[in-house]
N, C-alpha and C positions, 0 to 999 in steps of 0.2 A: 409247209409240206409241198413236196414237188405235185404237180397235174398230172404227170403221169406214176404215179404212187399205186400201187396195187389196190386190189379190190378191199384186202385184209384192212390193210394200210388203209385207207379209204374211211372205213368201217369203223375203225378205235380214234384218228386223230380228226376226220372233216370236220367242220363245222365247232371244233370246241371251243371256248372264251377263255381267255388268261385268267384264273381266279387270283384275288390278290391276296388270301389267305394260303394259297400252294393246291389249291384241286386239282387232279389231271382233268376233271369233265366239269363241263358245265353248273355251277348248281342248279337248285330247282329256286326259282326266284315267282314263289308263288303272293304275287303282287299285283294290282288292278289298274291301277296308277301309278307315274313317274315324275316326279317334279324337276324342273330347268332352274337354271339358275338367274336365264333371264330370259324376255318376251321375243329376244330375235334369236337365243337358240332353241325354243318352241318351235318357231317359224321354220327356223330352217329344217327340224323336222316332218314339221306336218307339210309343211309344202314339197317335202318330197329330198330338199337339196342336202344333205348327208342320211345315212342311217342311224337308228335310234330306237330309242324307246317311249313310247305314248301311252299307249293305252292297252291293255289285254286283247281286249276284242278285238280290236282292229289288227290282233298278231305282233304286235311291235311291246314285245316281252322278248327280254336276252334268252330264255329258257326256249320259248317258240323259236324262232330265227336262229339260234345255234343248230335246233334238230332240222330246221329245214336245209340252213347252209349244207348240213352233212348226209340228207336225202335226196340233194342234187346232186352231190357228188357222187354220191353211192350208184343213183340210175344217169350218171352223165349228161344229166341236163342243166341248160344256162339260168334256173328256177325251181322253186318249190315250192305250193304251199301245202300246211297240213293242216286234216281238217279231224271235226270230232269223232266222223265215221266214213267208212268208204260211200256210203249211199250218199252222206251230204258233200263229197266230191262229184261224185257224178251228177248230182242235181245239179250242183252251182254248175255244173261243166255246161249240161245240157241246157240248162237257164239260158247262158251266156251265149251260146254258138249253137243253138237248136233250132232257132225262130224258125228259120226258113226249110226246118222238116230234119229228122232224122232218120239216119238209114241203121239199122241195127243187123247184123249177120250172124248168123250160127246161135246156136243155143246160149243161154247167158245165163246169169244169177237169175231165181223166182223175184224178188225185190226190183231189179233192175227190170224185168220184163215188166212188173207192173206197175211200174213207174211209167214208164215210155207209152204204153199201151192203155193204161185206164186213170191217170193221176194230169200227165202232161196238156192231153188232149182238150182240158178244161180251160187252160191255159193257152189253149190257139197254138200250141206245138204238135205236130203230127210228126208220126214215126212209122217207116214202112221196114217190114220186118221179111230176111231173106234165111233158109236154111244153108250152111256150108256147103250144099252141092248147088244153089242155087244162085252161085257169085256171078255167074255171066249176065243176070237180069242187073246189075249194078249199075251198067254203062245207062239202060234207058230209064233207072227210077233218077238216076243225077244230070238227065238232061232234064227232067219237068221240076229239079231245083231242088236242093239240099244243102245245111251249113255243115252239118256233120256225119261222119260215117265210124260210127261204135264197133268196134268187138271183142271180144276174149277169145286170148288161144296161150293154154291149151280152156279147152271151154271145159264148163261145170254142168252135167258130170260125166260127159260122154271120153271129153280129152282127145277132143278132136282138133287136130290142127293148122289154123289158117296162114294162106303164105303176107304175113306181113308186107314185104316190099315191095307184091305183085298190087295188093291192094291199095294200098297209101300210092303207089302209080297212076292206077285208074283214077280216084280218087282226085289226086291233084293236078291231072290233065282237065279237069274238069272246076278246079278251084277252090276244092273241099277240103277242110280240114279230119285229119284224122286222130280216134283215141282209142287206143289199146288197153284194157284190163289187162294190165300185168300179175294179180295177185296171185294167179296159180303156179308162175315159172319164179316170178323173182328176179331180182336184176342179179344175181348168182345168176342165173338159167338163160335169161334171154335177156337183151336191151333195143327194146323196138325204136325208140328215137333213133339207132344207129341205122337201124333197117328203113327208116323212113318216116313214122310217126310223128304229128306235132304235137302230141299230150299221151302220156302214162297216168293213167288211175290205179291205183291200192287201197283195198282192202288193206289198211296197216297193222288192224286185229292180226290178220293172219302170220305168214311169215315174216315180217319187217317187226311184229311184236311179240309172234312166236312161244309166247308163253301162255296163252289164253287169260291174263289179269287186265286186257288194256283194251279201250274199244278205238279204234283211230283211223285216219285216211288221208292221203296226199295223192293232189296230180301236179304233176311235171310238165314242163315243156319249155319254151322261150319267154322270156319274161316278158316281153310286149305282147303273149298270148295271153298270160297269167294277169296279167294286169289289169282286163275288164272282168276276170272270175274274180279276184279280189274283193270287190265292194258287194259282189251276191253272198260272200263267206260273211263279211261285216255287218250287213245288214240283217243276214236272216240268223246270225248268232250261229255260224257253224264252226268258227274256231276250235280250236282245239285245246283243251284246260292245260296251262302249266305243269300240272301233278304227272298228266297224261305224257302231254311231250318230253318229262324228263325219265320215265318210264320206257317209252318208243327208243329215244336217244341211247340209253342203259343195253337193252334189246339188239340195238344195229350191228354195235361190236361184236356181237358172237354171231351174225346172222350167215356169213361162208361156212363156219366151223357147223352150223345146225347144220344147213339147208345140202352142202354137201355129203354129210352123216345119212340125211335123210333121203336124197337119191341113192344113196347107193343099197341103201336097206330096201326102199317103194320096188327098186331093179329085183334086186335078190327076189323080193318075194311074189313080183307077177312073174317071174321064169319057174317058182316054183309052183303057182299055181296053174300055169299052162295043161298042165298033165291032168291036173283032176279031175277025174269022172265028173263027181258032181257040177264042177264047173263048165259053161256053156261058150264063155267068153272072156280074157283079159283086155282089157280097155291099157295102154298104158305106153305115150310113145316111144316108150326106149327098146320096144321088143319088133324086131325087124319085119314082123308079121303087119304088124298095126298100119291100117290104111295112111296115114300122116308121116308114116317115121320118116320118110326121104324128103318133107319138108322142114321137118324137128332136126333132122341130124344139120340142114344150113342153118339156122335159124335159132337153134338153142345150144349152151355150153353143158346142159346136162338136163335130164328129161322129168326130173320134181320129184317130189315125195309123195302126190297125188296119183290113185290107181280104183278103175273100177272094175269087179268080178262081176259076169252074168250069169248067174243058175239058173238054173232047169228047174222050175215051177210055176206056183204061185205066187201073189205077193205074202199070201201068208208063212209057203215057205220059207220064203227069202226072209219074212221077220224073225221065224223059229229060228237061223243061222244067226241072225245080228242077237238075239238074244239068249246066246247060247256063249258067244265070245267072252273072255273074262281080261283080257288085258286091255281091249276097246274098248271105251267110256260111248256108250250112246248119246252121240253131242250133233247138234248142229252147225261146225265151226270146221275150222282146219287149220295147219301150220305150226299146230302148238310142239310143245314136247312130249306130248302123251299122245299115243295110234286115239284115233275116235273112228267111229262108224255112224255114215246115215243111210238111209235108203232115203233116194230122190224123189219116188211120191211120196215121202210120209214126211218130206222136211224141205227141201230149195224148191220143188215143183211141186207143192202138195197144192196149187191153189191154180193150175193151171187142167184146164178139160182133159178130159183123159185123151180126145180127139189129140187134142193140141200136142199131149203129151209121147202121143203113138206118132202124130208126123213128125216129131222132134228125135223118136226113136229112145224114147226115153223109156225103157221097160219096168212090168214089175219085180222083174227078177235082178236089178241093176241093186247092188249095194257097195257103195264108194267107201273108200279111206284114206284115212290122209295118215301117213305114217310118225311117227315120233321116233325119237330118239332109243325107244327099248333095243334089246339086242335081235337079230335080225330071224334067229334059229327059234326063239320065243314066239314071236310074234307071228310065224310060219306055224309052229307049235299048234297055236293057240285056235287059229284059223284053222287047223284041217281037223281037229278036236269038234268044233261048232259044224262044218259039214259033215262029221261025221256021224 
């Protein structure tokens, strides 16, 4: 397949393995061990000098390595690996290239904040944490020394958007390496390595698995990045199960046809809720209002299936409305094919101070969704039903 092959293209053919029975895809070669045929083509595997097959754990399974081959190509990077879950990518990530302090910006996942924040620190990793209006103190927290500088954009679940190339500039004038959470835009949406990034994280549950049956995660970036996260996936058992990765891989091929289905429905239906009374706020960068859209419109190919409403009340309000929905599954998840609903204190930020939660601008009237594939008149339907 040519390197410049479309996104589509990309998605059905990367990474597959010639089956010698006539598969078009990979099979699932759920296997723990691999036997040579002799003691120096071992060698030449383990020591690195062709590719191959060894051992599960260590990824060198044709089923693993096929889905990664075709997840580097999917987000254009010289690298992949994939791990069990998006948190055990960022740990390994953070393991590897955190020593010397992490800089974390703008609002994140509840998991990842409390990793960084109350898990690392045990570990002699410190992490200094900045709000998205507060990028300009960046320049003096990476002269007193940092290996890495974290973020998500668009972030969870405000959907606020940071300028990728502005950052990974600062950043690398200084010698820093930078990781971008991709799992809210998608490499459909955005591709931060092109903007500047040296590592992409996923959440692979989400859009890259898209069906809510698979837990998984991969980061990206240049192989001689990837190389020292390697032995922290091997060691601490964060691989990711053959069953899984040929699941993930199944997933990738339809993942254009989802994810732009689902922008343009998440679009439809914060323009339609702009209007409504009950509603106080659409969060959503594809509506030219949205404080980020004029970094979103350089920086992304389309603005996600993720949108948060802020109503006018309470939190108990806001739960009467999420429990009132009938075509939203109250889940704590996103990307699948079915619309879900959470509210952010009661599920990704339910474990952070309310203090914490008010300077993050996190409210209790904030209730996210991540849209699916339902029809788009539905799903509008169903939402002004529950406000009303």
């Amino acid at each position: 397949m040519e390197k410049n092959a479309g996104l589509s293209t990309r998605c059905v053919h990367s990474g597959e393995i010639a089956d010698a029975q006539g598969s078009p895809h990979t099979p699932l070669y759920n296997t723990t061990t691999f036997a040579f045929a002799s003691t120096t083509d071992l060698l030449a595997v383990v020591e690195g000098h062709k590719p191959g097959n060894l051992y599960t754990r260590y990824g060198l399974n044709p089923t693993i390595r096929s889905l990664e081959e075709k997840l580097a190509a999917i987000e254009g990077s010289e690298a992949a690996l994939a791990f069990s879950s998006g948190m055990a990518a960022e740990a390994a990530l953070f393991l590897t290239y955190g020593k010397e302090g992490i800089i974390c910006i703008g609002d994140a996942y509840g998991g990842t904040l409390e990793l960084l924040s109350s898990q690392l620190p045990s570990l002699g990793i410190t992490s200094h944490f900045l709000l998205g209006s507060e990028v300009e103190q960046m320049t003096t927290l990476l002269k007193k020394g940092a290996g890495l500088v974290f973020f998500e954009t668009p972030t969870n679940p405000a959907l606020e958007i940071l300028n990728i190339r502005h950052l990974s500039e600062v950043a690398h004038a200084s010698g820093v390496r930078v990781a971008v959470d991709n799992t809210f835009a998608s490499p459909v949406n955005q591709r931060p390595l092109a903007l500047g990034a040296d590592f992409v994280v996923h959440s692979a549950t989400k859009y890259l698995g898209g069906h809510s049956d698979i837990t998984a995660g991969a980061l990206l970036g240049a192989q001689s990045l990837l190389e020292p996260v390697r032995g922290w996936r091997k060691n601490l058992g964060q691989t990711i199960a053959p069953e899984t990765a040929f699941l993930l891989a199944r997933s990738l091929r339809t993942l254009v046809l989802r994810v732009e289905r689902q922008n343009t429905t998440a679009a439809t239906i914060a323009r339609a809720m702009q209007s409504h009374p009950r509603v106080a706020r659409v969060l959503y960068p594809g509506l030219p209002d949205f404080p980020g859209h004029a970094i979103a419109v350089e920086q992304m190919i389309g603005f996600g299936g993720m949108l948060t409403i802020e109503v006018n009340g309470t939190r108990e309000d806001a739960s009467n409305i999420v429990d009132k929905l009938k075509l939203f599954a109250i889940a704590p998840s996103l990307g699948g094919v079915e619309s879900l609903v959470t509210q952010p204190v009661t599920t990704t930020h339910y474990g952070l101070p309310v203090e914490e939660r008010r300077r993050r601008g996190i409210t209790d009237g904030m209730i996210r969704l991540s849209i699916g594939l339902e029809d788009a008149d539905d799903l509008i339907a169903d939402i002004r039903q529950a406000l009303a």
